[in-house]
C-alpha positions as CSV (number, residue, x, y, z in Angstrom):
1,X,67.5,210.5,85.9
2,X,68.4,208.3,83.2
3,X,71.4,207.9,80.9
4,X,70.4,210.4,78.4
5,X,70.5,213.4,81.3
6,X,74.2,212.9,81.6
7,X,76.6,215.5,79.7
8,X,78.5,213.6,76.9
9,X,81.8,212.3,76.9
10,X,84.4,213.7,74.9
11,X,87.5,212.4,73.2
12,X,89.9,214.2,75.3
13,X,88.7,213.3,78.6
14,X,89.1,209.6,77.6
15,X,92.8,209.9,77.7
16,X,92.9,207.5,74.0
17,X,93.4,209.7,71.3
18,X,94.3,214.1,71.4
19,X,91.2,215.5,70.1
20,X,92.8,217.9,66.7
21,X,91.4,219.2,64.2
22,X,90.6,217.3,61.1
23,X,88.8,216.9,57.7
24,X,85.1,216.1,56.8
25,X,83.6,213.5,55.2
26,X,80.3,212.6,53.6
27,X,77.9,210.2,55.5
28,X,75.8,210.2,58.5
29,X,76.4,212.2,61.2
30,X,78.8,209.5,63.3
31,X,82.0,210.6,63.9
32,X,85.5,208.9,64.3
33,X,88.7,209.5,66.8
34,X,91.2,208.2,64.3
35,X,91.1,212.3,62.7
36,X,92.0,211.0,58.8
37,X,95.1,209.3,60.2
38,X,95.0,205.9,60.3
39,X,95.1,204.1,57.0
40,X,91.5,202.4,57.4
41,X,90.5,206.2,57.8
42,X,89.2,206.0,53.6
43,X,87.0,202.6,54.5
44,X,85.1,204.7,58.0
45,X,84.6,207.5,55.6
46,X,82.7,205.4,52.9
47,X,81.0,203.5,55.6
48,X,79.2,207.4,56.7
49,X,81.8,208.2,59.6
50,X,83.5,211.3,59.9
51,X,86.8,212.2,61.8
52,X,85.8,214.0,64.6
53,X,86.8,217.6,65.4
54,X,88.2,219.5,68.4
55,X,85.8,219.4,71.1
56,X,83.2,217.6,69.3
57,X,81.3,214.6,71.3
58,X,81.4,211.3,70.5
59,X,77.7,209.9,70.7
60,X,78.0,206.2,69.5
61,X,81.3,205.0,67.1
62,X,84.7,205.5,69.0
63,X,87.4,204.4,65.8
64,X,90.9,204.5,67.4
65,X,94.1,204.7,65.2
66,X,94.4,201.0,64.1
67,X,97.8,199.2,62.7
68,X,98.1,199.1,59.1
69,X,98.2,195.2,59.7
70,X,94.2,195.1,61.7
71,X,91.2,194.0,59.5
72,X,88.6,197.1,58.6
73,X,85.8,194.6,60.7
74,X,88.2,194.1,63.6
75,X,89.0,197.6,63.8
76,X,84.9,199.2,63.9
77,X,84.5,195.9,66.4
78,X,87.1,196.9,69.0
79,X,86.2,201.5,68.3
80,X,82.4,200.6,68.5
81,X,82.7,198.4,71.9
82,X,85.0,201.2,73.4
83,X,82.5,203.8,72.1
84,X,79.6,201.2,74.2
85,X,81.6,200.9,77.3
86,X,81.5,204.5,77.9
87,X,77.9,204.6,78.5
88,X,77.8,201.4,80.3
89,X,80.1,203.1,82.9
90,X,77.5,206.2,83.2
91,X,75.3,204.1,83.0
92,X,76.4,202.5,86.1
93,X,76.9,205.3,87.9
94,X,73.2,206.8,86.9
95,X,72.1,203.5,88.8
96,X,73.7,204.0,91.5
97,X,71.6,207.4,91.6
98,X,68.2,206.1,90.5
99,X,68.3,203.0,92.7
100,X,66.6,204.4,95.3
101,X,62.9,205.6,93.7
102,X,62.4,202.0,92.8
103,X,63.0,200.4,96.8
104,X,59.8,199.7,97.3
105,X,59.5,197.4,94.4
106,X,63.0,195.9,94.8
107,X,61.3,194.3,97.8
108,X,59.3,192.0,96.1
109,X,62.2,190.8,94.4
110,X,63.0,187.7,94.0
111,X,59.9,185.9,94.4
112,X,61.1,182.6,92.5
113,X,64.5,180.5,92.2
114,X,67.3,182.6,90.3
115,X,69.4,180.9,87.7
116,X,73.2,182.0,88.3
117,X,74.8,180.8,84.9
118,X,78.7,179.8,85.2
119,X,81.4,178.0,82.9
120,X,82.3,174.6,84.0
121,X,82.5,173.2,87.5
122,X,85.3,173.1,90.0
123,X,87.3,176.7,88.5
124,X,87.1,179.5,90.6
125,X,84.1,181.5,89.1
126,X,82.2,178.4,90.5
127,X,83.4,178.6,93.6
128,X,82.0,182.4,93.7
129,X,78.9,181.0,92.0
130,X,77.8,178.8,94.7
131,X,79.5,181.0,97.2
132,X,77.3,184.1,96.4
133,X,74.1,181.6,95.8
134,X,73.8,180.3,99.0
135,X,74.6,183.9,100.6
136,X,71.3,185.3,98.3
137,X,69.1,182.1,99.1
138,X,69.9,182.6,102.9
139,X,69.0,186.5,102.5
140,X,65.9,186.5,100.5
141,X,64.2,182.7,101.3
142,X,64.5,182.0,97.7
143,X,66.6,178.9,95.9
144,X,69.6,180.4,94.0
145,X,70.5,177.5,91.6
146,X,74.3,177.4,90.4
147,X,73.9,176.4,86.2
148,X,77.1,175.3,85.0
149,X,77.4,175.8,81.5
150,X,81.1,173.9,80.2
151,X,82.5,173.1,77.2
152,X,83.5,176.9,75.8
153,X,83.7,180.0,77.6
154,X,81.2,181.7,75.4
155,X,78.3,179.0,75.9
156,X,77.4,180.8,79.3
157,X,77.7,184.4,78.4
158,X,75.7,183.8,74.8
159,X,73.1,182.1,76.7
160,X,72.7,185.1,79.9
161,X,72.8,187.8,76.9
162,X,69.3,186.6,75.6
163,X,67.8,185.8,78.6
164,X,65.1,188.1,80.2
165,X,66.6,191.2,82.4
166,X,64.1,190.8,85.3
167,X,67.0,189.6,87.8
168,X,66.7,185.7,87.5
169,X,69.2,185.0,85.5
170,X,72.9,186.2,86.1
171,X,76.4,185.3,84.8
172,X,79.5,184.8,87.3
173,X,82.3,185.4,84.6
174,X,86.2,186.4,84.3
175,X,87.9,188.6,81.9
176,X,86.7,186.5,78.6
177,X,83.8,188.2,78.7
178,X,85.0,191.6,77.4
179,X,88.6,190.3,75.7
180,X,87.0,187.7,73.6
181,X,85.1,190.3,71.4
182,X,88.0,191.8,70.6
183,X,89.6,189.2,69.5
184,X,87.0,187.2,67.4
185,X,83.6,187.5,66.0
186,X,81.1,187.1,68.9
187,X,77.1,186.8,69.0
188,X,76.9,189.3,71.8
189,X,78.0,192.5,72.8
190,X,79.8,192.6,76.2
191,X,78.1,196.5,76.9
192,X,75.1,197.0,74.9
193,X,73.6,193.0,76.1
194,X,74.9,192.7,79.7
195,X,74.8,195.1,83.3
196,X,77.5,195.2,86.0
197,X,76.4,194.1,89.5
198,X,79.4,193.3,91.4
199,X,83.7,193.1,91.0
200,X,83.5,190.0,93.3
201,X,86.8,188.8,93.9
202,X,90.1,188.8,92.1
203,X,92.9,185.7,91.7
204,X,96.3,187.1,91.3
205,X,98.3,185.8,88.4
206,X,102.0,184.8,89.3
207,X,105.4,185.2,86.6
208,X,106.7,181.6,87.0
209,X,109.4,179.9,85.3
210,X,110.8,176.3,85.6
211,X,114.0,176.5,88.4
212,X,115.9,175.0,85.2
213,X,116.3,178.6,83.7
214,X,118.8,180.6,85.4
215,X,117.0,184.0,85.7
216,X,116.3,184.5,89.3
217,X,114.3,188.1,88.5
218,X,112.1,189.7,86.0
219,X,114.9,191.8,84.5
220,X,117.2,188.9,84.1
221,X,114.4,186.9,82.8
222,X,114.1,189.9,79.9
223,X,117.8,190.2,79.6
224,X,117.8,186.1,78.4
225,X,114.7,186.3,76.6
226,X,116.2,189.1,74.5
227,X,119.8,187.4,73.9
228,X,117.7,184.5,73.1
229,X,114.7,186.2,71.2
230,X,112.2,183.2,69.4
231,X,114.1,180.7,71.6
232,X,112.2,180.5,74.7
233,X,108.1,179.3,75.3
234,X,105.5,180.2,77.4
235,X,102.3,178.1,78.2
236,X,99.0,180.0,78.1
237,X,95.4,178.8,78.0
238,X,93.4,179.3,74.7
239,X,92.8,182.7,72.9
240,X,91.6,185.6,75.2
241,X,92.4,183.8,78.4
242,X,93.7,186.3,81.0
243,X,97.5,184.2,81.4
244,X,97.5,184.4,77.4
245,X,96.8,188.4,77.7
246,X,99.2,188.5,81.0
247,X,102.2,187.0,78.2
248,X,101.0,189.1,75.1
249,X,101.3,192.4,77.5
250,X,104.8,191.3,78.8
251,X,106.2,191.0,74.9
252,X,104.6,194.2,73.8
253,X,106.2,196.1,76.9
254,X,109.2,194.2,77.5
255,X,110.3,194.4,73.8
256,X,110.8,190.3,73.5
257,X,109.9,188.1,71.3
258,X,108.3,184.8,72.9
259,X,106.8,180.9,71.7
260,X,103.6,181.1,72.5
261,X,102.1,177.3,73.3
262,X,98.7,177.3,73.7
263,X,96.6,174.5,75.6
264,X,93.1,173.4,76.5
265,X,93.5,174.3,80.2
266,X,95.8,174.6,83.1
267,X,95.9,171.1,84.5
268,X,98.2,170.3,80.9
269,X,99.7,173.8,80.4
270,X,101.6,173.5,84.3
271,X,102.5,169.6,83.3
272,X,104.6,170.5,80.8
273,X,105.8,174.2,82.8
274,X,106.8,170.6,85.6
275,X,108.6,169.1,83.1
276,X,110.9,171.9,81.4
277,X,108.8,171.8,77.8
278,X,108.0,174.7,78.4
279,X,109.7,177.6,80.5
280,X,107.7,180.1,81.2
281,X,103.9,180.8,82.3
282,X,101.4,183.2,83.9
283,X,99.0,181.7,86.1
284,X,96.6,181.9,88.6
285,X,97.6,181.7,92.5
286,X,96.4,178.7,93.3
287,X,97.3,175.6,90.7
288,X,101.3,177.0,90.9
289,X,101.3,178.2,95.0
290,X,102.3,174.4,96.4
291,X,104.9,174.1,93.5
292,X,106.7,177.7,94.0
293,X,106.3,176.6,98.1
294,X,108.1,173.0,97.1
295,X,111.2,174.4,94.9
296,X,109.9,173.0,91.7
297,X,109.0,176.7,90.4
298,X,110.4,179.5,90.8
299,X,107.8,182.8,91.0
300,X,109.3,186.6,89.7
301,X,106.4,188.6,89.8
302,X,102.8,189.3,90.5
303,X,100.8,190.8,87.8
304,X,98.6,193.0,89.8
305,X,99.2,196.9,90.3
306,X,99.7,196.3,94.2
307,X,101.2,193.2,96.0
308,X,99.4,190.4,96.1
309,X,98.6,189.2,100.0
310,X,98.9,185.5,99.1
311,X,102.5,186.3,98.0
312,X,103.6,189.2,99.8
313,X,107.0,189.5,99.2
314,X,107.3,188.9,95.2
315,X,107.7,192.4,93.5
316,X,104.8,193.4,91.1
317,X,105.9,193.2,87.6
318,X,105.8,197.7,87.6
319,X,107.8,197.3,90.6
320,X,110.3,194.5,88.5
321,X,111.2,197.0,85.6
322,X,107.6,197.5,83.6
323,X,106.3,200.1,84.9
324,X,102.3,200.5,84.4
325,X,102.3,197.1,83.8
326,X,98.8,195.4,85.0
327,X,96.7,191.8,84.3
328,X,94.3,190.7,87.2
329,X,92.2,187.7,86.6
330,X,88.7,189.2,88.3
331,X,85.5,187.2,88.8
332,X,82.2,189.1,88.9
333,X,78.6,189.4,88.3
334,X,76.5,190.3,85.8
335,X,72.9,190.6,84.5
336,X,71.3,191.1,81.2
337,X,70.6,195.0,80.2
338,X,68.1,197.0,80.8
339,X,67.4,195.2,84.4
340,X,65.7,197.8,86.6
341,X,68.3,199.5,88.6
342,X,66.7,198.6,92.1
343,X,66.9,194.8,91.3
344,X,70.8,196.0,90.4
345,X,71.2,197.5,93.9
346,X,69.6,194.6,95.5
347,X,71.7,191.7,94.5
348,X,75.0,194.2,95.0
349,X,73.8,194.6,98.5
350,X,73.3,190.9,98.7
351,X,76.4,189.9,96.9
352,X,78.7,192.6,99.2
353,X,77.2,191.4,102.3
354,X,77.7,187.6,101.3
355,X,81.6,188.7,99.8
356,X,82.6,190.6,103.2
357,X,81.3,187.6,105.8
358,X,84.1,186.1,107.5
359,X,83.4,182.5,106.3
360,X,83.5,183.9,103.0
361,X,86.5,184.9,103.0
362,X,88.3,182.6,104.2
363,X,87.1,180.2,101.8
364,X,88.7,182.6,98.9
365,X,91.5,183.2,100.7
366,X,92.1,179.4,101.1
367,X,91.3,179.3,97.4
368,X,94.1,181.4,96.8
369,X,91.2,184.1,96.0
370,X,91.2,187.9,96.9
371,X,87.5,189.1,98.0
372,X,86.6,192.9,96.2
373,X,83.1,193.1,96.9
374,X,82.7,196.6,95.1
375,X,79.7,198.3,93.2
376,X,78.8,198.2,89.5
377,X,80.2,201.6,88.5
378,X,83.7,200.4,90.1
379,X,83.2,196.8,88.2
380,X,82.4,199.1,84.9
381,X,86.0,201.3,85.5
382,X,87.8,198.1,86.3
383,X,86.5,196.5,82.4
384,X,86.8,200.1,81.0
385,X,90.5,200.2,81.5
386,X,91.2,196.6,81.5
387,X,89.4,196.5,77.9
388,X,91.6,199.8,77.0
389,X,94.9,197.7,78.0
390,X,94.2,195.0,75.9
391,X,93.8,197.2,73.4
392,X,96.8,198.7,73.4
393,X,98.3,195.1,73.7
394,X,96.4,194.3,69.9
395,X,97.2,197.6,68.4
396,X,101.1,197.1,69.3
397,X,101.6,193.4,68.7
398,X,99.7,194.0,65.2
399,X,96.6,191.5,66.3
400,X,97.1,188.5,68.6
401,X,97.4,185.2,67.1
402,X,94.9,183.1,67.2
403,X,95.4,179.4,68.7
């Protein structure tokens, strides 16, 4: 079986857009969900894309309605990667399905030292790094070398996107990897130039705010923030960071207008969070967890869908008063496309076995980390929705500014 064999996908059963009729235009045979209503609508039509009609499939370009505010480029970006990620889910579910006719090869595999490529040292996706390395180099007899690659977030996923698919090269990434590309101009493609292999763990992001403000909830916390709107901040990493989505999602659904104050990283973001500059943050489990224990934060909310086990008595932010509301900083694994699919099943069945040991696990968990451990069609929904969620977050904050 191969991608091709599988029945297309059609605009209504992605849930983004109601598939009615609408008008031709003149061009190539692409066509375009935004149906003629969006205001960029003219620009698709001269570029040879037509709105789509009831029932019809959409092979390659997905256009969504786009703000009158969002850039022509930006908008065919964001429509063509949602258009991509479709087929990389089926993709990953064909996989699944051929995996097994190509075993006996799979065996040979790996036969020389695999390269697992990483941001900086010391964060948590290199803690999974070296975690899931020494779990492949026990398994197979082969060295699994950790490469950190620092400095910017896209160094590591811009050098993994042109290496060879042939399995020794991989990339242990967070969310960046898909948000980034909707924000800004990228030299990769987050579908069409990399493969899911495993959702490896996930680090729960906590609502915290300095004890000095006197909301003791969610709901009051909106309540001030809306008698107050403009007046308070909120400390987030740099642009397309997964605490800087976590606050753009809270404005757009919570109605409130907020001071964003961007920093390099979280080490300066939670000094000034210490020291009342700033009132407000969303991060990770682990930097804020002794601070929240000691009084000197106070934690609302977690951000994920279900309670968090590291905190399991703060509400989830649904729970609080948003209700759909979801941000999970994940870590997982990757591989450059077109890998074969048994080299895709081998290092999940690696990766899962190494994840689900009881050593493991406890590390994470002492790293204020969450094991997953699932397969590459369940990493490909987890990006498809979380890429259709930030979406939603650009389209209704009229583009996310850029710090």
């Amino acid at each position: 079986m191969t991608i091709n064999d599988l029945s297309p996908i059609r605009i209504s059963e992605l849930g983004l857009i109601s598939a009615s009729p609408a008008g031709r235009g003149r061009g190539r045979e692409r066509e375009c969900a935004g149906q003629g209503r969006c205001r960029l609508s003219g620009a698709c039509l001269q570029a040879g894309v037509r709105p789509a009609r009831e029932g019809l499939s959409v092979p390659t370009s997905l256009f969504l309605e786009t703000l009158n505010k969002r850039s022509v480029t930006t908008c065919r970006r964001e429509e063509a990667m949602l258009a991509q990620l479709v087929r990389w889910f089926l993709t990953a579910v064909a996989f699944a399905m051929m995996a097994g006719t190509e075993a006996a090869w799979a065996q040979e595999y790996p036969n020389k030292p695999v390269r697992i490529v990483t941001p900086g040292a010391g964060g948590t996706a290199d803690l999974v790094s070296r975690l899931l390395a020494q779990g492949l180099a026990a398994a197979t007899g082969q060295q699994a070398i950790v490469d950190n690659r620092g400095g910017s977030l896209l160094i590591p996923m811009q050098f993994v996107a042109k290496s060879p698919a042939d399995g020794y090269t991989l990339l242990v990434i967070s969310n960046g990897l898909w948000t980034l590309p909707l924000l800004q101009s990228v030299s990769y493609d987050p579908v069409r130039d990399f493969m899911p292999v495993t959702l490896a763990a996930i680090a729960p992001i906590l609502l915290v705010v300095h004890p000095s403000l006197p909301a003791k909830s969610t709901a009051e916390l909106i309540a001030l923030a809306k008698a107050k709107p403009g007046q308070l901040n909120y400390a987030t990493g740099p642009t397309g960071t997964v605490n800087h989505m976590a606050g753009e999602m809270f404005m757009s659904m919570a109605n409130l207008k907020l001071v964003r104050i961007s920093y390099n990283g979280t080490a300066p973001a939670l000094t000034d969070l210490l020291t009342g500059q700033v009132q407000l943050m969303f991060a990770n489990v682990a930097p804020v967890a002794p601070h929240v224990r000691s009084g000197r934060l106070r934690a609302l909310a977690v951000t994920s869908a279900a309670p968090s086990t590291l905190f399991p008595t703060l509400p989830t932010m649904a729970v609080a008063g948003l209700n759909g509301y979801e941000s999970e900083a994940v870590v997982a694994v990757f591989a450059p496309a077109k890998i074969p699919a048994a080299i895709i099943s081998r290092l999940n069945q690696e990766f899962v076995r190494t994840l689900n040991s009881a050593d493991v696990k406890e590390k994470l968990l002492n790293a204020s980390v969450e094991v997953v451990a699932g397969g590459p069609d369940r990493l490909a929904a987890f990006v498809k929705a979380d890429t259709l969620r930030m979406v939603k977050v650009i389209k209704d904050t009229g583009g996310v500014e850029q710090k």
